[in-house]
N, C-alpha and C positions, 0 to 999 in steps of 0.2 A: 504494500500500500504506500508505503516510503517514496516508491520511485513515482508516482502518480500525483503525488502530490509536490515536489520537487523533480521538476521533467527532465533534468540534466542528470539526475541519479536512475543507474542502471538498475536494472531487476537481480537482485540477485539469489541463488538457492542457500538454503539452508545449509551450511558442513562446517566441519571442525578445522577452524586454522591453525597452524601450525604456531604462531605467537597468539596471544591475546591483544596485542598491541597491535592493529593496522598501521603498516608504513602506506598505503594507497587508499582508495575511496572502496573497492572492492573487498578486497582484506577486513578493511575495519568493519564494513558495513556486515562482512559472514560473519565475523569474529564476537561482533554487538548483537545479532541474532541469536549464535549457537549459544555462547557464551551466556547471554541472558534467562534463555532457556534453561539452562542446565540452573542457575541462579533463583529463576523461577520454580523450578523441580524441586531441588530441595529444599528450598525456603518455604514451601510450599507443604510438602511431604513432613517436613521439619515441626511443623504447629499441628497438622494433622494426627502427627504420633501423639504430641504433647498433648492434645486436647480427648486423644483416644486414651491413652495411659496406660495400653498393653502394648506388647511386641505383634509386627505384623508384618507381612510379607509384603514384598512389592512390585507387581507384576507389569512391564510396561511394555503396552498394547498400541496399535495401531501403527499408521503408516510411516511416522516417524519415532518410534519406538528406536528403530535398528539405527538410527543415527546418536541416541542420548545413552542409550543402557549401559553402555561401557564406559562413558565419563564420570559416570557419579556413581558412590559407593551406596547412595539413596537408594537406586534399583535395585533388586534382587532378582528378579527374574525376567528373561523377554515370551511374550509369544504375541507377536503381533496379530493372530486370528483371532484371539480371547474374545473379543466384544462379537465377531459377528458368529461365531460360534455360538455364542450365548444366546445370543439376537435367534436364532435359526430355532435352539432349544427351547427358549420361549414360547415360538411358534408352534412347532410341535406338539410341545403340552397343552397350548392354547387350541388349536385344530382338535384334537385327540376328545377338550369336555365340550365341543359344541354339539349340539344336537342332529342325526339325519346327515 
């Protein structure tokens, strides 16, 4: 959305930079994405334990799951199918008590 609202700023994908520190406009702008993220993950996950107050696993799903899981020791486990798996299973048990 970044780039669209500033027209001279490229699009760029989501990845993990090699510094955190951008020396170009490209660099900083993945670096301030991934970087954030991972920021937002744990800080995130971080209140959620605390406000839970037991131990609990951490399973990260979806399409960009395979980009975070390995940088933060917050995630414990990947399966990016999880949600539509579930989604599917829901259906299933749903379809199964309708009548006819």
């Amino acid at each position: 959305a970044l780039h669209k609202a500033a027209a001279m700023l490229p699009r760029v994908a989501v990845a993990r930079t090699q510094s955190v520190i951008g020396k170009d406009t490209v660099p900083a702008m993945q670096s301030g994405l991934f970087w954030g993220y991972i920021g937002l993950i744990e800080g995130l996950l971080t209140r959620i334990k605390e406000e839970y107050g037991r131990p609990m696993t951490v399973i990260a799903t979806g399409g960009l799951a395979k980009a975070f899981h390995k940088q933060t020791a917050a995630i414990d486990h990947l399966d990016p199918d999880l949600t539509i798996r579930g989604l599917i299973l829901i259906h299933a048990r749903n379809a199964a008590k309708r009548p006819g």
